[in-house]
C-alpha positions in Angstrom: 135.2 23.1 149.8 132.5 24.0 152.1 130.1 26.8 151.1 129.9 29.9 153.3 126.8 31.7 154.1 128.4 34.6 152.2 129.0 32.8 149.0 125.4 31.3 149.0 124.2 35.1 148.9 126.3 35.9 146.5 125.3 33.2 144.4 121.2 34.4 145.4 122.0 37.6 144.2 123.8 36.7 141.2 120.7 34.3 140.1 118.2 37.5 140.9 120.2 39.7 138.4 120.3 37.2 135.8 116.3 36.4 136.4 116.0 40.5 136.5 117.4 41.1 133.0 115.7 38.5 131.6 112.5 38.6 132.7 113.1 42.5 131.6 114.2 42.0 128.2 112.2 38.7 127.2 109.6 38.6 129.4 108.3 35.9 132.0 106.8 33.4 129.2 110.5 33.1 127.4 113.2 33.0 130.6 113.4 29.2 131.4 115.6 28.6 134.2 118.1 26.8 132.3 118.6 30.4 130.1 118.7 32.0 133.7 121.7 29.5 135.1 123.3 30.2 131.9 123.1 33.9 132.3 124.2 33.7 135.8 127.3 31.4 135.2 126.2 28.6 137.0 123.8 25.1 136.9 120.3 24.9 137.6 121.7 22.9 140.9 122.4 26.7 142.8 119.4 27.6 141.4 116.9 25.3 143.2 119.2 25.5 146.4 117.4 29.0 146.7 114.5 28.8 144.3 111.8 25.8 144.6 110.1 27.1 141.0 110.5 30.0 138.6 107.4 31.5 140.3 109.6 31.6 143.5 112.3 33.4 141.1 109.4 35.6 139.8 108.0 36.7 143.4 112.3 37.4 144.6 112.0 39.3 141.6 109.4 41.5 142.2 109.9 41.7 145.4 112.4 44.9 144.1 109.4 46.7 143.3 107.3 45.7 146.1 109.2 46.2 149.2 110.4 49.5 148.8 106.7 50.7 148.2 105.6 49.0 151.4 108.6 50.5 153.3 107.2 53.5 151.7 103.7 53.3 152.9 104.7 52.6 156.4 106.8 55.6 156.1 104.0 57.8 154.9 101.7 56.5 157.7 103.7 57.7 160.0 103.3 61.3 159.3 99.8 60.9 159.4 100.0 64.7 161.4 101.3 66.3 158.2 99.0 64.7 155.6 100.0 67.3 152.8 104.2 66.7 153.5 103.2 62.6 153.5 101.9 62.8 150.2 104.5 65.0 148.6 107.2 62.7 150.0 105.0 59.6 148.6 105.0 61.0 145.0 108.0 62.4 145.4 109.9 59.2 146.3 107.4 56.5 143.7 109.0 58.8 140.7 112.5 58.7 142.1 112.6 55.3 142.9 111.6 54.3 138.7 114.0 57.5 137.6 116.7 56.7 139.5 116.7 52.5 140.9 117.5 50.4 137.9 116.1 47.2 140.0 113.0 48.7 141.0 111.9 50.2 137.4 112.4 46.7 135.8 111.1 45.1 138.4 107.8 47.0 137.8 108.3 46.8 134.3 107.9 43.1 134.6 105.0 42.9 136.3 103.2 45.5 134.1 104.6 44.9 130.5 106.8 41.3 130.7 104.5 39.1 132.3 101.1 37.1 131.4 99.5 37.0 134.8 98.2 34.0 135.8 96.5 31.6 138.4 100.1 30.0 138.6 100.9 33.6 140.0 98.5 33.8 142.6 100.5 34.3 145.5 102.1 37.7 143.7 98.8 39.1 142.4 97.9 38.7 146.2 101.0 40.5 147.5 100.9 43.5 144.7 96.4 43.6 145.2 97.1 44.1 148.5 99.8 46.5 148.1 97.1 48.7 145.9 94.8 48.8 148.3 97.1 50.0 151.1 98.1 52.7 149.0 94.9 54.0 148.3 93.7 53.4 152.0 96.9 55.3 152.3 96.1 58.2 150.8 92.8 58.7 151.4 93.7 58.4 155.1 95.8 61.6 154.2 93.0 63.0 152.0 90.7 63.1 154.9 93.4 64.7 157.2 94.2 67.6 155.4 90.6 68.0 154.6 89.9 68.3 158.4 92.9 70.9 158.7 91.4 72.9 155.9 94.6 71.8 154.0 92.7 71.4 150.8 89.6 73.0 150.1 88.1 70.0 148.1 84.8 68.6 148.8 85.4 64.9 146.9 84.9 61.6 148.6 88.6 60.9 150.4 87.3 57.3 149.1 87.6 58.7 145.4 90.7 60.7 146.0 92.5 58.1 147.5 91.8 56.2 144.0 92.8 59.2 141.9 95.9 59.4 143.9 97.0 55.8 142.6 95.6 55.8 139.1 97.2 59.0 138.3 100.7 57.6 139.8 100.1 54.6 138.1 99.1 56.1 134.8 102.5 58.1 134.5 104.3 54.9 135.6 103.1 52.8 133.0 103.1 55.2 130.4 106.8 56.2 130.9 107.4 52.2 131.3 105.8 51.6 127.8 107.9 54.4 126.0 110.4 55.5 128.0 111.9 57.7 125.2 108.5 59.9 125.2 109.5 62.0 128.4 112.3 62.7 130.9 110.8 61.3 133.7 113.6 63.2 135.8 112.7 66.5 134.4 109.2 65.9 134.1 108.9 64.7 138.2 108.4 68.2 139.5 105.8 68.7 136.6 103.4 66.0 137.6 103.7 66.6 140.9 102.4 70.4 140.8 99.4 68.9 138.6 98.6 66.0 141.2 97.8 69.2 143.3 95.5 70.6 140.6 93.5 67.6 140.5 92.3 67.9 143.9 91.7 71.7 143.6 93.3 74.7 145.6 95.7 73.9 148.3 95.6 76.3 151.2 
């Protein structure tokens, strides 16, 4: 029986799930890609139809977490006229997306608790090092907008705001990652965001 297109996606998608959960629950080092056929219901053979290496699992992976922030960014850019509004919807939609999208917080998980980074991981570490920086650029972008519409009344470096901006997103990310039981990260959303506001300093 021939293979349809549809039934090679579904096959895709039911190798990412299995890779997703394991990669999750036992970490990048311990999923072998027999474990992950095994998981899926399949042979390696459907596997390698998709998947050259485990790093090429990894990266499909990942990509969970990754392409909705980029999506995200080029959202955000485009309402470079409302800097303030850009950066609320940013913060706004990076908590959501770990509270509420199952595939995206493990996703992130992996990469920041499951996973011994590597050379062997290079072209990742590129993708995700890349994706930093645009979200930084990103916001200090905005930071410098709404400092020239007298939005905020900060006199910081966009440059270093731009930097708190991430590492203060990122800090709540991995903390709630790393003990999950510690906070609601649903309840505490609304929280964080009206003290991301009194880090810059009064908001006109």
């Amino acid at each position: 029986m021939r293979r349809t297109k549809e039934d090679a996606e579904k096959t895709r998608q039911t190798v990412l799930d299995a890779a997703l959960m394991l990669f999750s629950r036992d970490g990048y080092s311990l999923t072998t890609l027999s474990r992950i056929a095994k998981e899926a219901g399949c042979s390696r053979g459907p596997i390698y139809w998709h998947f050259q290496t485990k790093d090429d699992l990894y990266e499909a992976v990942l990509a969970y977490s990754q392409e909705p922030l980029e999506a995200l960014v080029a959202e955000c850019q485009g309402m470079g006229n409302r800097p303030v509004d850009a950066m609320n919807h940013f913060i706004e939609r990076w908590l959501g997306l770990l509270a509420n999208n199952r595939k995206y917080r493990q996703s992130f998980e992996i990469l920041l608790n499951k996973t011994e980074l590597t050379d062997a991981m290079n072209r990742t570490l590129t993708r995700e090092r890349q994706l930093t920086r645009s979200i930084i650029a990103l916001f200090q972008t905005l930071m410098e907008q709404a400092q020239k519409d007298g939005q905020i009344t900060t006199e910081e470096a966009p440059e270093d705001l731009g930097l708190l901006s991430y590492t203060y997103l990122m800090g709540i990310t991995q903390t709630w990652l790393f003990s999950p039981r510690l906070f609601s990260l649903k309840q505490q959303a609304p929280f964080f965001q009206r003290r991301f506001w009194r880090l810059l300093g009064d908001r006109n």
